[in-house]
N, C-alpha and C positions, 0 to 999 in steps of 0.2 A: 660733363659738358664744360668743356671753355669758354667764359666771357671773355670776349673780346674788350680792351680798351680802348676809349673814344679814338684814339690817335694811330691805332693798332689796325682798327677796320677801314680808316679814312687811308692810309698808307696801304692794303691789301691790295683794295678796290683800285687805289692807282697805280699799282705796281701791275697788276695785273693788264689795268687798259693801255700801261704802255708798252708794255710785251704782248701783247696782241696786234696795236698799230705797228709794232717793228716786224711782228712776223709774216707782215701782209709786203716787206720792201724787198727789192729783188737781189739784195745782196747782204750779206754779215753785218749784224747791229751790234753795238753793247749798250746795256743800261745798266746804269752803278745805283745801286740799291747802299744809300749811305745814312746807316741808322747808329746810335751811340751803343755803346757797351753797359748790358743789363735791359735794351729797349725789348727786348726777345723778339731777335732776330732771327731766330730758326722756327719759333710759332707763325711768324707772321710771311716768312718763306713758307712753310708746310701749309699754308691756310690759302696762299697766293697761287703756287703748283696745282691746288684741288681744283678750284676757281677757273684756271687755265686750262683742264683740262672738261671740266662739267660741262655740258649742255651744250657743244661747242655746235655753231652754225652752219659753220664753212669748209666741215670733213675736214679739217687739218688734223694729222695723225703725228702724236707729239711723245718724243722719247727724252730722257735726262740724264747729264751726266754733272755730277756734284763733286767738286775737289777740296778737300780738307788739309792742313798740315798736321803732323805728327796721328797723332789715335782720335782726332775730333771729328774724321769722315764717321767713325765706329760709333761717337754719340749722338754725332746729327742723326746718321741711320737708326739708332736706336729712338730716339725722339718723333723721328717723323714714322718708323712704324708704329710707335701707341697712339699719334696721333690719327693715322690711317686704320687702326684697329678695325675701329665701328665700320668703315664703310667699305671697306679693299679698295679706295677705288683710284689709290696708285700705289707700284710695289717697290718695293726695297729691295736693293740687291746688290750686293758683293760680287766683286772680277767672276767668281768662284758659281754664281748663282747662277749664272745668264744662261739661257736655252738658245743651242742655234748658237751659238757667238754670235750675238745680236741681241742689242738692248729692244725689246718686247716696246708696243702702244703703252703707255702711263706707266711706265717702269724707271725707276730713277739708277743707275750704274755709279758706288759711292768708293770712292778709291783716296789716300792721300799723295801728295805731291812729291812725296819720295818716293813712291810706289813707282813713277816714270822720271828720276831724278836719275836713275842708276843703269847704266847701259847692260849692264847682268839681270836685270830684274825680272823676274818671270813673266809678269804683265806687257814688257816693252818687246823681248828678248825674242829672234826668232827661233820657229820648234816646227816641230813635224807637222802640227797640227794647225799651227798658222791659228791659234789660238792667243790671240794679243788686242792688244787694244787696237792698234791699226785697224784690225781685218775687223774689228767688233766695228768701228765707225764707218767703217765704207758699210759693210752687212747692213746693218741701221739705214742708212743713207738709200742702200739699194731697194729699201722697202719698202718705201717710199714715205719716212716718217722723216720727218723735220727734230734738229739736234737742238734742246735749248741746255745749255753749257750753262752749270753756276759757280763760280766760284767763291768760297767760302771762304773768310778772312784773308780775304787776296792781299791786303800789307802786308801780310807774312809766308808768301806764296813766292812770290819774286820783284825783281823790281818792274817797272811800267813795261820796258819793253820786251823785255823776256815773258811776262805775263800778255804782249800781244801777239808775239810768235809763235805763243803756245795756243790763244784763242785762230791765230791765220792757218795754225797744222792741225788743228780740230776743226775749225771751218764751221762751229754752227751758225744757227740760224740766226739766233740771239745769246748773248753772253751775257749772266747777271750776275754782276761784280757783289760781292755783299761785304761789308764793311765799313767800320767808324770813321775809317782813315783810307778813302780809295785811293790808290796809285794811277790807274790807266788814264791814256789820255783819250780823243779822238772818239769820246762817247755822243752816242745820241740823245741817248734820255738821262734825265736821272729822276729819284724818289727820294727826298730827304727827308728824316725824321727829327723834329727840332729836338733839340737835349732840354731845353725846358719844357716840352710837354711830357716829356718821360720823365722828367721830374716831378711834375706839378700833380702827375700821375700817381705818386709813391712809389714807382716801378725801385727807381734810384735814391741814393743818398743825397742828402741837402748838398753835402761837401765832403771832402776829405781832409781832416787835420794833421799834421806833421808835430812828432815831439810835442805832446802839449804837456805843460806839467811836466817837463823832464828835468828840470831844473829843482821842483821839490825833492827830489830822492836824494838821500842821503849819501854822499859822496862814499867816506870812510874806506879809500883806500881801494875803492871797486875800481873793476874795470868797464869798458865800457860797453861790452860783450855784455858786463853784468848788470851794467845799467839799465841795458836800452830793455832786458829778457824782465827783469824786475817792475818796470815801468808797465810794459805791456799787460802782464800780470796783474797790475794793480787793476789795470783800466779795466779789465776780464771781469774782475771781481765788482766793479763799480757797476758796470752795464747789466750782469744776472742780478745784481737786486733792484736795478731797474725796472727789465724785464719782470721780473715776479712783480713787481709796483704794480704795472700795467697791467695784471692780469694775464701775461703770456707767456708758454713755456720755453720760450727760445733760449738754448743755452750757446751764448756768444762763444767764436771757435777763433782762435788766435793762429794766423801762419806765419810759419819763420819759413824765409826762404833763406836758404844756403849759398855760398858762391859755388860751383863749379870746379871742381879738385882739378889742381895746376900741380905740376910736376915742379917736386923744391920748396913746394908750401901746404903749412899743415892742415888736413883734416879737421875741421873744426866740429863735425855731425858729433864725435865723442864725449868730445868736451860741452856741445851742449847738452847733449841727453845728461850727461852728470852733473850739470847745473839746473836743469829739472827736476831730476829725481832728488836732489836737497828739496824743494818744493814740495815733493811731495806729486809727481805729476808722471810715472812711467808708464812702456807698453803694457806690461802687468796688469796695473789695474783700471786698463784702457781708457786714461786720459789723455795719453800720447798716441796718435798715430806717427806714420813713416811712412812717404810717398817719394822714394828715390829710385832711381834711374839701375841699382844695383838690384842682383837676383831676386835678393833676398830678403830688400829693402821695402818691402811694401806690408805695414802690418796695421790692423785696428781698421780700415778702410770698411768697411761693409757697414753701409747703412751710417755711414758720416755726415749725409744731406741733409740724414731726420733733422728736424729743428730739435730735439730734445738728445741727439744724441751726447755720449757721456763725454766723449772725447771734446777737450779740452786746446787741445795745441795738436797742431801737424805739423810736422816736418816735412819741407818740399824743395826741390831744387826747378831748374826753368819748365820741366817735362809739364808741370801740372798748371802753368801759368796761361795756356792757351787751354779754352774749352770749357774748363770745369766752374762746375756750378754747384755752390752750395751756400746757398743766399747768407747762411748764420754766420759764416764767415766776415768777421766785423774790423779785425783786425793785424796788420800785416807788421812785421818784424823783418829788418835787410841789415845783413853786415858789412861791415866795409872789406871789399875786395878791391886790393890795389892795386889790378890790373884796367877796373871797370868802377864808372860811379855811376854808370845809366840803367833802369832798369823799364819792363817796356808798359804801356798805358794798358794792355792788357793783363798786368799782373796788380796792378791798381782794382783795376775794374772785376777781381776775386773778390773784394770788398765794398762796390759799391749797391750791388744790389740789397734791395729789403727783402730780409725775410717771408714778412708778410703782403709784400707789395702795397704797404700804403705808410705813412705815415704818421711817429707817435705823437700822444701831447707831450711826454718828455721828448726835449730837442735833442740833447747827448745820442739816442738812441739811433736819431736820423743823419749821422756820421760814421764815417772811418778812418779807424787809427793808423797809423803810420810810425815807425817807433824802428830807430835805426842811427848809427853812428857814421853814416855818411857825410863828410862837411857837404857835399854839396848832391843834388839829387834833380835830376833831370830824367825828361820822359824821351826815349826813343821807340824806333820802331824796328821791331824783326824782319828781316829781309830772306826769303829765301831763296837762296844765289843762284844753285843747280838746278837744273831742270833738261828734259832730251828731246830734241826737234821731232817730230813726226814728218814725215815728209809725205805729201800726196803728187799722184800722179795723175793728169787730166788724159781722157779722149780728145783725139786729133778732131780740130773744127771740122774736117774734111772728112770726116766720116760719115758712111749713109748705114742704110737698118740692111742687117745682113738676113733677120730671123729665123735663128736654127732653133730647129725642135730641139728643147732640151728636156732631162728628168734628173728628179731630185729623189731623192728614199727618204720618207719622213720616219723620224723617228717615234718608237713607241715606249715613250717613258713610263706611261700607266701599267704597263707589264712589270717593274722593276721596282718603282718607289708612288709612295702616292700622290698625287694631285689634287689641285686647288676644289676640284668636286666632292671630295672625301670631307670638307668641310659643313658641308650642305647636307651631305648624306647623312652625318653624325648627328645633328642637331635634329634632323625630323629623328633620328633613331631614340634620342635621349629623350622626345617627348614623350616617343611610342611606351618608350618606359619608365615615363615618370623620374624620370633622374633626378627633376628638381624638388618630387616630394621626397624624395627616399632618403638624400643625403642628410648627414648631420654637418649643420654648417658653426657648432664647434663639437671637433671632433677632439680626442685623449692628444694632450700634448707628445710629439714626437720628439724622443730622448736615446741617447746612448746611455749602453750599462754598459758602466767599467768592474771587473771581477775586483775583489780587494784582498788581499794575501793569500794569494792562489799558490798551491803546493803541488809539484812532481814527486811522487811518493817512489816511485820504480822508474826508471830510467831507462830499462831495457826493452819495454813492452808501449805499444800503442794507449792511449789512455785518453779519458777525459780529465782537463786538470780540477782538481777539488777548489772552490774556491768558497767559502762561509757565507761571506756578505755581496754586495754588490753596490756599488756608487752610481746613481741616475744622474747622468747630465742631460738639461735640455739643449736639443741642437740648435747651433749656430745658424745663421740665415746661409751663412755659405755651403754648411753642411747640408742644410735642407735644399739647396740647390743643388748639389751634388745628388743627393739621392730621388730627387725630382726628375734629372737629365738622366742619370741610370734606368728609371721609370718609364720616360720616353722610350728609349733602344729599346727595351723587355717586350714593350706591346706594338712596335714594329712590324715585327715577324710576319711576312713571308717578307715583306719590305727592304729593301735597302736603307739603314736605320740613318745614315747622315741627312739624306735630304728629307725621309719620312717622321723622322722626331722632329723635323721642326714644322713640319705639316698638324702634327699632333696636336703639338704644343699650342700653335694658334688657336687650332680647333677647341683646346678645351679654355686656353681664356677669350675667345670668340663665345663660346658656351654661358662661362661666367659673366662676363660683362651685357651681355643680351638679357640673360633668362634669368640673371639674379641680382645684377646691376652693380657687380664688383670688379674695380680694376687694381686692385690691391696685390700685386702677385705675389708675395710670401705668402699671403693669406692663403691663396687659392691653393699654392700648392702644398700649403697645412690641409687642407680639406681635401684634396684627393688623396695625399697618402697617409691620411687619416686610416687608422685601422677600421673604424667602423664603418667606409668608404668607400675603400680602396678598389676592393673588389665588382663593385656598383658599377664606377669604370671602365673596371677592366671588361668586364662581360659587355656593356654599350660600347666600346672598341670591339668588342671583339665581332659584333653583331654589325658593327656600322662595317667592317674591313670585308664584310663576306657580303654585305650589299653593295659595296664598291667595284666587289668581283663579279660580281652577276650581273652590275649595271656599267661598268665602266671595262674590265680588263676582259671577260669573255666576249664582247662582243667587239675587238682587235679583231682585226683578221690573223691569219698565221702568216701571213706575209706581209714586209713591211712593204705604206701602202707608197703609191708614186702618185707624183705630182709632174703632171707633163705641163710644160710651157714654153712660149717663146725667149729666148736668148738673146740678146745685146752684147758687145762689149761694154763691160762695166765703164758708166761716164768719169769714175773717179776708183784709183787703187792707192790705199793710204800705206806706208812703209817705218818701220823704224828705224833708228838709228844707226844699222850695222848695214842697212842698205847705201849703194853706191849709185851714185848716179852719174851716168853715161852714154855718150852722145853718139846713141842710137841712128842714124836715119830713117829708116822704116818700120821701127816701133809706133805702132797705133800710139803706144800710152808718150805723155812730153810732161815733165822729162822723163825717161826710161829709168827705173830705179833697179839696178839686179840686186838680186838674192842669191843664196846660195844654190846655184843652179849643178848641175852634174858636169860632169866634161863634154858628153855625147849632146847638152843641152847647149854647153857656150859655142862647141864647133857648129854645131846647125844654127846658131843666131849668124856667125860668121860666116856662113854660109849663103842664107838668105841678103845677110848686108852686101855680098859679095855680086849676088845676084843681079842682073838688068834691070830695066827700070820697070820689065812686067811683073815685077812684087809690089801693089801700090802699100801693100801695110803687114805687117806681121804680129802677134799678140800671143805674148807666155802666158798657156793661162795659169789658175790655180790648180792645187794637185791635191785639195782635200775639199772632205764632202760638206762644200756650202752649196747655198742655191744661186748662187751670184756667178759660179763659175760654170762654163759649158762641161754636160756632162752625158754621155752613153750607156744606158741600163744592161747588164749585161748577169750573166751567171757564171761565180767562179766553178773552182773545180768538184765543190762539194754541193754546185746549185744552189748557193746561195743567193739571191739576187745584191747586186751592185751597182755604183756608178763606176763609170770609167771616164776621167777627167786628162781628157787628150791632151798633151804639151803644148802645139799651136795650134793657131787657126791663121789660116795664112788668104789675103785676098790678092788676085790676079787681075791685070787691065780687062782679059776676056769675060771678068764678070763671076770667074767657076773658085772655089774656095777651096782650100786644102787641108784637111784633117790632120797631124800629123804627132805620131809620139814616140820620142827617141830612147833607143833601148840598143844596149850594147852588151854582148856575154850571155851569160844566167839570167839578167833581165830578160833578153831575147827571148829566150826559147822559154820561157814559163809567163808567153804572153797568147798563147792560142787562144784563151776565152776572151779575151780582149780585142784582139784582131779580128776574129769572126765577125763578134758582134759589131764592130766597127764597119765591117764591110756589107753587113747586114742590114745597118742603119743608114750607109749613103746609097747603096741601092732602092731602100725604099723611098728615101726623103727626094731623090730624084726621078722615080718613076712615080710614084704618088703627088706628091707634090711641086714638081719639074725644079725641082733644084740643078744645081751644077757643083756638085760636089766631087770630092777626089781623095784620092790619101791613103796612108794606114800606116803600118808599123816602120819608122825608119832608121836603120843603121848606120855608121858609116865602114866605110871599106877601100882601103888604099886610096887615100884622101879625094875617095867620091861617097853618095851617101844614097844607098839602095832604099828602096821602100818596097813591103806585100801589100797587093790590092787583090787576091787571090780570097776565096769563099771559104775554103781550105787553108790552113795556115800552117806550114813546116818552116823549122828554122835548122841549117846547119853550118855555124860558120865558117866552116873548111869549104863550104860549097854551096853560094848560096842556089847556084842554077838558075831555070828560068822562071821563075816564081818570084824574086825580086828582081825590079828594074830600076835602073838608073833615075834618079831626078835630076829635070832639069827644068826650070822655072819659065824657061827662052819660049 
């Protein structure tokens, strides 16, 4: 359980009540949530979000999207799901996670700012599928759930106004800026967190010191490389026999940040690691970590937070200067880069948090070092420059309710992979058998055996190789993670193991943390694939995945089920950046944004514009299966059921509507299921429910453009005959 800090819960509660008073306004708010670096600012967001969503009064139905720079969307994510462990009761999810492309009630959507920085980027980029963020924010929108946008260390997101054109092409309801140093202007509220009371807190350091003592080190012909790496050092050595003074095991962690390899200037990463290892300090005997931006550059990192661990100095360049936390961190190292003397308040702020969150009676301990041959050393701020317009398209004010019957096919994901009920199920399973008395909760240390002078005796022949001895290593935390995540996929099975092992995985520290009060995860997952364990699990998987079937996946029907509703033109169609916008006349949607439409698709818009004035509106709709777009239930060739998502829908002054979907060649003639049902469906939506409907499959042909409204549907382009007729809109 988290205490909150006096200044932690006073700052929740009014973050909260002013994103509630903004969401009651009838247009786009932003409140800047502007709290110091180290106030824990992503607890007191994850604590505010819950808050916002709990108990709410007024049915507002509230979806999130969180924007991060570089890999810190991926720690906030990780943060706010342990935080949400205990109670599910908002989800975490990745581009990749989303059901429906549509951010779900109390689901947060965690992406970084490059991620729609790059007009290729999978997220932005148009696809068949119309699977992008665009179509995920109109989808959301259409469901009638309200957007609250947060943006996470927005100084280094963009500048003010690029960061407002990006909150005007999202459009949420609210925008909550979060950051020490907010840019945007044009806010409504804001939340400040005084930096003296995150002080006075112990959250933070007293101060920051520059060079102190650097003047005692002994010159003798060093340089200043070796000055500043020497100094540092000392102070390392000052501060752990401090800490042991006090009684705590914190082993203080020194970072050297590197400059950034420039073309024509040398590498220095080598030169220090070999000024190290005189010390006495390598990757070897992991007092050196390596946290660079290179393949292969990333070593000793596992488990660096612990306060005790062994590692002594990291090596880092800018990457690890936003996000990362690891309170032991006391002391910071900068070399002069003679392109740059600024470095940014965020790579300060790696060292000002405490360890232990409060403050010692030794004072040295309640600062951080700074230790660098810079003459002169200034705080700036990261700016991120790029960013890609989203573009939205509105419904014409002149629009009235056309309401067509429409059908959606829901999908049945519990047939394929498991579901959020499978976690429910498992835990009454685990009672039913006692899991929490059976297990041994310390289980035989988990080790590799390495063979030791292993002989090939014959060459020729299949063989086991002889080996005498054997060398036990205990596994690494990474190893043990590794063979943990192998563990998941194994007990999967009938499952689709990407999205079912991480179902699992909750499940069993959802399990632990409940029934036995551990949120330690190396531990736990020492104790599952614990030999004397392992299997305990496996058979309560196996037992919980065949109640899941009996209670969740055989009572599917065999057919996927329909959702019949009425239909609107969507009030709002969001676009990305490869779309063109063009001055339509009779396009419902303003402005008209095209996509990559077909040839048969731009001549019938050109056609329709061409049209008298009895076209009062025309609308492309969409061509894949969301529920936002009008769609016809039909059965392909092998009886399958489908929708069928018509190209226009077209309104006429006499009031009658025009169904219509353009198809030219091979499209043509391999559209009979399609056209039946289409004609199937404005016969009855007209004699049932007295519509004025019209339409069906339209060609064009010697620059006129036939249409079948025939029950029967034959296509031959040699001849279309009298089965298709001319349109004319007159």
């Amino acid at each position: 359980m988290i205490e909150l800090k006096d200044y932690q819960e006073i700052a929740i509660e009014k973050l909260k009540d002013e994103v509630n008073e903004l969401l009651e306004a009838d247009d786009s708010k932003i409140c800047v949530f502007k709290s110091p670096t180290g106030s824990g600012k992503t607890l007191m967001m994850a604590d505010a979000l819950k808050r916002l969503v709990r108990l709410r009064e007024d049915n507002k139905k509230l979806s999130f999207i969180w924007i991060s720079v570089n890999k810190l969307h991926d720690q906030s994510k990780g943060s706010l799901e342990k935080y949400y462990e205990d109670t599910r009761i908002i989800k975490c999810s990745n581009f990749e996670d989303l059901q429906d492309k549509t951010i779900d009630e109390n689901e947060i959507l965690f992406f970084n700012w490059q991620s729609i920085n790059k007009k290729d980027n999978i997220y932005i980029r148009e696809n068949e599928q119309d699977n992008n963020l665009s179509n995920i924010i109109t989808n959301t929108k259409d469901e009638g759930r309200e957007i609250i946008l947060v943006i996470d260390e927005s100084h280094h997101t963009a500048d003010a106004q690029k960061s407002k054109e990006v909150i005007d092409a999202i459009n949420p309801k609210v925008t909550i800026e979060v950051s020490a140093t907010p840019k945007i202007k044009d806010i409504s509220r804001i939340v400040e967190v005084d930096f003296k009371k995150v002080q006075e807190e112990g959250m933070i350091k007293k101060e920051v010191t520059i060079n102190p003592e650097i003047d005692k080190i002994k010159v003798s012909g060093k340089s200043t490389d070796d000055i500043v790496i020497d100094t540092a050092l000392k102070k390392r050595k000052e501060l752990s026999k401090l800490y042991e003074k006090v009684g705590s095991n914190i082993n203080p962690l020194i970072l050297i940040q590197l400059p950034d390899n420039k073309a024509g200037v040398l590498d220095r990463k080598e030169d220090i690691i070999e000024k190290l290892k005189k010390k006495g300090i390598t990757t070897d005997n992991r007092k050196l970590a390596i946290y660079l931006s290179d393949k292969d550059s990333k070593i000793n990192l596992e488990n660096i937070s612990k306060p005790d661990n062994e590692v002594e100095v990291l090596l880092f360049k800018q990457a690890i200067a936003l996000g990362w936390d690891c309170p032991r961190a006391q002391i910071l190292v900068l070399f002069r880069d003679w392109k740059s003397i600024e470095f940014s308040i965020q790579t300060i702020g790696r060292i000002m948090r405490m360890p232990e969150f409060y403050h010692y009676d030794e004072d040295e301990l309640n600062r951080g070092f700074v230790f660098t041959n810079l003459s002169d050393v200034k705080i700036a701020e990261d700016i991120a420059k790029d960013y890609i317009t989203i573009h939205e398209a509105k419904r014409r004010d002149d629009y009235k309710e056309i309401k067509l019957n429409s059908s959606y096919l829901k999908r049945q994901r519990e047939k394929t992979r498991l579901s959020g009920e499978f976690s429910k199920i498992f835990l009454d399973v685990a009672k039913e058998d006692k899991l929490k008395e059976k297990i041994n909760k310390n289980p035989t240390e988990s080790i590799n055996s390495l063979m030791i002078d292993g002989r090939i005796v014959n060459l020729d022949k299949i063989q086991l190789i002889q080996s005498k001895n054997h060398l036990e290593i205990k596994k690494t935390a990474k190893e043990l993670q590794y063979q943990f995540d192998l563990f998941l996929r194994s007990v999967c099975t009938p499952y689709a193991p990407v999205d079912s092992s991480r179902v699992i995985r909750t499940t069993l520290y959802r399990f632990f943390n409940k029934e036995i009060g551990m949120d330690d995860y190396t531990e736990i997952q020492k104790i599952i694939l614990g030999t004397e364990n392992n299997q305990y699990f496996r058979d309560s998987l196996e037992k919980a995945k065949e109640v899941y079937d009996k209670l969740i996946v055989q009572k599917l029907k065999e057919e996927r089920e329909s959702e019949e509703y009425i239909w609107e033109v969507p009030e709002s169609v969001m676009y990305n950046s490869k779309a063109k916008e063009i001055d339509y006349k009779k396009s419902v949607m303003k402005p008209h944004f095209s996509k990559a439409e077909s040839k048969p698709e731009k001549d019938f818009i050109g056609f329709l514009e061409k049209s008298d004035n009895n076209v009062v509106w025309w609308y492309k709709n969409g061509d894949s299966t969301e529920k936002k777009y009008f769609s016809v239930k039909y059965r392909d060739s092998k009886k399958v059921p489908r929708g069928f998502y018509v190209d226009f829908i077209v309104l006429t002054k006499d009031g009658k509507i025009g169904l219509f979907d353009t198809k030219a060649g091979r499209t043509a003639e391999d559209s009979k299921q399609k056209a039946e049902a289409l004609q199937k469906y404005i016969k009855e939506q007209n004699e049932k429910h007295n519509k004025k409907l019209w339409g069906g499959i339209v060609v064009p042909k010697n620059d006129s453009f036939r249409y079948n409204s025939q029950e029967k549907y034959q296509f031959n382009e040699a001849n279309l005959g009298e089965d298709w007729d001319f349109l004319d809109f007159k």
